[in-house]
C-alpha positions as CSV (number, residue, x, y, z in Angstrom):
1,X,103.4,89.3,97.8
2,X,103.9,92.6,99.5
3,X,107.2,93.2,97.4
4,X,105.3,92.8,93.9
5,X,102.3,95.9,95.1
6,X,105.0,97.5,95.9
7,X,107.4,96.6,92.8
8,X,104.0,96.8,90.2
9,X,103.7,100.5,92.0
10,X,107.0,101.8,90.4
11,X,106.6,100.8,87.3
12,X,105.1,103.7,85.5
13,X,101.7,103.4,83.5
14,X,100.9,103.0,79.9
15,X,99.7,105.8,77.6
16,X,97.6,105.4,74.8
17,X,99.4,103.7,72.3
18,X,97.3,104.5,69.5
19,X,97.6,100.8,68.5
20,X,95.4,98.6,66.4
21,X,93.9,95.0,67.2
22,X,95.9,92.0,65.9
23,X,95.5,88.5,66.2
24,X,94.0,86.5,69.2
25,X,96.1,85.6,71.9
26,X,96.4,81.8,71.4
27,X,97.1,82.5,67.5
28,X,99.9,84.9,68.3
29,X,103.0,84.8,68.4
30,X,104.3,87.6,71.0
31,X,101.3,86.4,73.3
32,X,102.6,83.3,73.5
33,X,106.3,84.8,74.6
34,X,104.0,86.3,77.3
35,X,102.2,83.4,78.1
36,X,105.3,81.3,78.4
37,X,107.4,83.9,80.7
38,X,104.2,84.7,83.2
39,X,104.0,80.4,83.5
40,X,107.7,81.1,84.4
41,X,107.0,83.3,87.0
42,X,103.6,81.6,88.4
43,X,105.8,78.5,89.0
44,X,108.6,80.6,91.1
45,X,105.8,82.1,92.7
46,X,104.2,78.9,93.9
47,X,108.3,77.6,94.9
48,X,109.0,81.1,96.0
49,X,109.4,80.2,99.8
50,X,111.6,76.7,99.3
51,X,113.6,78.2,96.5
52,X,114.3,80.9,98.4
53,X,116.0,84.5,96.6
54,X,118.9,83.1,95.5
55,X,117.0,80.2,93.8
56,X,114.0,82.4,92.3
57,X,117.0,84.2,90.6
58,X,118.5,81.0,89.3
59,X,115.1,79.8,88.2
60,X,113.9,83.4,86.6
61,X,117.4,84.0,84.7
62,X,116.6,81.8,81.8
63,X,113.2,82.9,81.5
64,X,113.9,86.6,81.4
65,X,116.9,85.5,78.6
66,X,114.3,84.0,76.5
67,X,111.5,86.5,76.9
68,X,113.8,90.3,77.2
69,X,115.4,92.2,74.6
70,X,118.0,93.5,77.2
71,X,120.8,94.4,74.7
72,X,117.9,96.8,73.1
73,X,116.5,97.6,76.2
74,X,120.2,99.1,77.5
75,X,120.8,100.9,74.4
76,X,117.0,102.9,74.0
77,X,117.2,103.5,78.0
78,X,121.0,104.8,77.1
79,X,120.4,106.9,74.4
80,X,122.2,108.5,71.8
81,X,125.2,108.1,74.1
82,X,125.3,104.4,73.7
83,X,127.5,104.5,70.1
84,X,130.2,106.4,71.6
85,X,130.4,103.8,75.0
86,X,133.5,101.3,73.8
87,X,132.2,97.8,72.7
88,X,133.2,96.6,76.0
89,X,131.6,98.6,78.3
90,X,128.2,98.1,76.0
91,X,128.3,94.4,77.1
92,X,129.0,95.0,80.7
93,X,126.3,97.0,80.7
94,X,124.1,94.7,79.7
95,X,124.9,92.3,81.3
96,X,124.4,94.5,84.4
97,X,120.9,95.1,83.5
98,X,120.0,91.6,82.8
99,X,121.2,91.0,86.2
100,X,119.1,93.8,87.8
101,X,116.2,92.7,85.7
102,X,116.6,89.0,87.3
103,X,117.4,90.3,90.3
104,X,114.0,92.5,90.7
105,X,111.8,89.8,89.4
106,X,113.3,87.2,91.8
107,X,112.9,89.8,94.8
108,X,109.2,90.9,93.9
109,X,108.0,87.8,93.4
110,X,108.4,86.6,96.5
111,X,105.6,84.2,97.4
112,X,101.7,82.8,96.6
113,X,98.3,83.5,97.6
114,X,96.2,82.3,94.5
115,X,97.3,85.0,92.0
116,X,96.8,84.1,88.2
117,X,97.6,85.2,85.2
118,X,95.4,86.1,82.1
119,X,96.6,87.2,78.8
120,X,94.1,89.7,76.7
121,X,93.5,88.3,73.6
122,X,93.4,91.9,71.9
123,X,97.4,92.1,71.0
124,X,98.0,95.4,69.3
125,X,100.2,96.3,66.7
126,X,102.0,99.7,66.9
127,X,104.5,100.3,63.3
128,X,106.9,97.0,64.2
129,X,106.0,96.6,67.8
130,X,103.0,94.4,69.3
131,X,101.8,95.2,72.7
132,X,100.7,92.4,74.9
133,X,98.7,93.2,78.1
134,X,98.4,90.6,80.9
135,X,96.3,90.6,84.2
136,X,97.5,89.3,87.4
137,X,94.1,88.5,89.0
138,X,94.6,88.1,92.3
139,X,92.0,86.0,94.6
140,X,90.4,89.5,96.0
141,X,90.4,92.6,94.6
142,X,91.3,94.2,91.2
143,X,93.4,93.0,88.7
144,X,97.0,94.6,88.0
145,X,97.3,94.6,84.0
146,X,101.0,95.1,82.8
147,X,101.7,95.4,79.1
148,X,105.0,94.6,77.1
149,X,106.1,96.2,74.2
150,X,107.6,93.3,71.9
151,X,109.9,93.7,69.3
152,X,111.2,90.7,66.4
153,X,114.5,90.1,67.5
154,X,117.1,88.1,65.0
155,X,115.4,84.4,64.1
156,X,111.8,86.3,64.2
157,X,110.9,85.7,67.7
158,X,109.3,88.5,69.9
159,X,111.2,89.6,72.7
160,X,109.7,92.6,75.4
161,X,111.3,95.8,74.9
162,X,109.4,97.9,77.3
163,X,107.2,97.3,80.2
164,X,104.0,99.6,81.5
165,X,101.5,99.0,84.5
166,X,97.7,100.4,84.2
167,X,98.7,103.2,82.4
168,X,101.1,105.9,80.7
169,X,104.6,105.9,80.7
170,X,107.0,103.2,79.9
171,X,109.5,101.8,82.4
172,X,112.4,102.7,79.8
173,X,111.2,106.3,80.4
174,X,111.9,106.0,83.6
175,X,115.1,104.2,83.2
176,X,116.9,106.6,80.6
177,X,116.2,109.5,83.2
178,X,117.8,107.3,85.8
179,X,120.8,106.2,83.6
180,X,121.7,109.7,82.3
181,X,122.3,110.9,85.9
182,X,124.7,108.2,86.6
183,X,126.4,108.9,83.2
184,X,126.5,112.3,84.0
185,X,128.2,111.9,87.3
186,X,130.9,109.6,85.4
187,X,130.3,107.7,82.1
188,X,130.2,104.1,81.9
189,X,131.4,102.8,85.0
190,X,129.3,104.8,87.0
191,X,126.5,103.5,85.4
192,X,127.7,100.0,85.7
193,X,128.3,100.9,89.1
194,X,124.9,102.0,89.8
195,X,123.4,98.8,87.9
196,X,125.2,96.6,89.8
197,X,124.6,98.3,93.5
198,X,121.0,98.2,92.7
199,X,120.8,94.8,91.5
200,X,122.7,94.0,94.9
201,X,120.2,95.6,96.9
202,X,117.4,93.4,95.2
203,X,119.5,90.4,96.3
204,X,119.8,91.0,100.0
């Protein structure tokens, strides 16, 4: 699990999201998303080693379809840019990041050592968005809590939109500064360019 410290360390922390409590965890609906998707990824974990990378990816794709918002993800991390990219190049581009985000989650989590998983039963509701926070707990030492920003997609289920670790500023953040100074340096396909070099690098 070296990969994941590591991985967990770039994600960038979680302000205050001047949130209010919503329903228990077992009651709600975008906890249970959460619940489902770090099952997902306990099970790769616990395979990592015979599945190897290629087969964590296979196993993760579906799972990361089922719980990510990638199409919204691409277009907040974008910008205002996104409605003048040509219809296209939009899905290319996600499809690119759905590959990157496989591809990370399938190089990270790379192995077992008793971890678990815990879901905090305080969900919080910010305007349209719910934030679930889950704790990897491994055997020793503290936990890591990473929270999701969910969002109702079309057919009312709760897909993650954003992503923070134990703290203050969301991974989108991160990405929109990173996306704008591929754009800059040439538009669309050096963007897709970039997503799918780093997505390649994962899958070494």
């Amino acid at each position: 699990m070296r990969k994941l410290g590591a991985w967990l360390a770039a994600l960038v922390l979680l302000a205050g999201l001047g949130a209010t409590p919503a329903r228990a965890a077992s009651a709600d609906p975008a906890a249970a998303q959460i619940d489902a998707f770090d099952g997902a990824l306990l099970d790769v974990m616990k395979s990592a080693k015979s599945l190897g990378l290629q087969g964590r990816y296979r196993r993760l794709e579906p799972a990361v379809a089922r719980a990510y918002d990638i199409a919204t993800m691409i277009r907040f991390a974008v910008g205002p840019g996104w409605t003048a990219i040509a219809p296209a190049q939009q899905q290319a581009l996600t499809q690119a990041f759905e590959r990157l985000t496989v591809a990370s989650y399938a190089h990270n989590f790379d192995g077992w050592s008793g971890e678990r998983f815990e879901t905090d039963p305080n969900v919080l509701t910010r305007g349209p968005d719910k934030v679930v926070t889950t704790h990897l707990i491994p055997p020793s030492g503290a936990p890591v809590s990473i929270a999701y920003r969910m969002r109702q997609a079309p057919g009312g289920t709760w897909k993650i939109i954003d992503v923070f670790y134990n703290g203050s500023i969301s991974q989108l953040t991160t990405r929109r500064a990173d996306f704008a100074a591929a754009l800059a340096q040439g538009g669309a396909p050096a963007l897709l360019g970039h997503l799918n070099s780093l997505a390649d690098n994962q899958l070494k």
